[in-house]
C-alpha positions as CSV (number, residue, x, y, z in Angstrom):
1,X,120.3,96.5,147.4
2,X,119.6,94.3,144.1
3,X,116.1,92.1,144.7
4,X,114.8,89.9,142.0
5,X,110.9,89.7,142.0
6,X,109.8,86.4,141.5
7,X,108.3,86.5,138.5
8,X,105.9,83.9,137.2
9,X,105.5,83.0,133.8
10,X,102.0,84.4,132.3
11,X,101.3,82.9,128.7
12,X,98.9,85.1,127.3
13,X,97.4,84.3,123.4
14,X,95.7,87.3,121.9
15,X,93.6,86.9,118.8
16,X,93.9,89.8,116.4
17,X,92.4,90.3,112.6
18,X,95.1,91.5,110.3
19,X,91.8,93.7,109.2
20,X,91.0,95.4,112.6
21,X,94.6,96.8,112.0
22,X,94.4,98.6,109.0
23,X,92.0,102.0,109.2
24,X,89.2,101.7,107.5
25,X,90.0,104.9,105.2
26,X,94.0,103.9,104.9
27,X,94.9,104.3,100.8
28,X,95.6,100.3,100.7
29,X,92.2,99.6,101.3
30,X,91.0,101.9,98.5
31,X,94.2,100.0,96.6
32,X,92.8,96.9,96.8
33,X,89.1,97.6,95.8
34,X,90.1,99.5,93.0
35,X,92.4,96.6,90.9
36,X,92.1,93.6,90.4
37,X,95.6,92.1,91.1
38,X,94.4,88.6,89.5
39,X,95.6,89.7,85.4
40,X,99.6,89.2,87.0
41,X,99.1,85.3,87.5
42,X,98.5,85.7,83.5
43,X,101.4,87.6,82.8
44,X,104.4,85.9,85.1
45,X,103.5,81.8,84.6
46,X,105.6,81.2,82.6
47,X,108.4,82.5,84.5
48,X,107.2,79.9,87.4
49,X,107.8,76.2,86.8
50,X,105.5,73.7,88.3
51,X,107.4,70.7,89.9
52,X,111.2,71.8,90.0
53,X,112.7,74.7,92.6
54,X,111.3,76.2,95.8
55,X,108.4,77.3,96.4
56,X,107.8,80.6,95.0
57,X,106.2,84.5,97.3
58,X,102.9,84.7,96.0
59,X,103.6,87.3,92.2
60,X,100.5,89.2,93.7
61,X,102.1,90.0,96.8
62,X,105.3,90.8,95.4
63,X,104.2,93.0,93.2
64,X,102.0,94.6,96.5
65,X,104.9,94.8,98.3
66,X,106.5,97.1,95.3
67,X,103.9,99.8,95.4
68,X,104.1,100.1,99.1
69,X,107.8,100.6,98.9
70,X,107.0,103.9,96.3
């Protein structure tokens, strides 16, 4: 025999820090202390305009995003 439980509806809201994710000894972390990612804002803007298009990813993160996917 098929029974539904009567379910109610529990909203639950968890706080969680990107940080407390990410072991303290993972090789991103050593990553990020060891360059400083801020010399590519230098290098791409002037491949960015200021006032026409969408709003651009973030170049650091992009380029982040490429050495994760080596």
């Amino acid at each position: 025999m098929l029974t539904k439980k009567n379910r109610e509806i529990i909203e639950q809201v968890e706080l969680v820090s990107i940080d407390s994710l990410v072991p303290q000894d993972h090789l991103l972390r050593a990553v990020e202390e060891s360059i400083d990612f801020n010399f590519i804002y230098d290098e791409v803007k002037d491949l960015y305009s200021e006032n026409t298009g969408r709003p651009s990813i973030d170049p650091v993160v992009l380029i982040k995003l490429l050495m994760l996917q080596a």
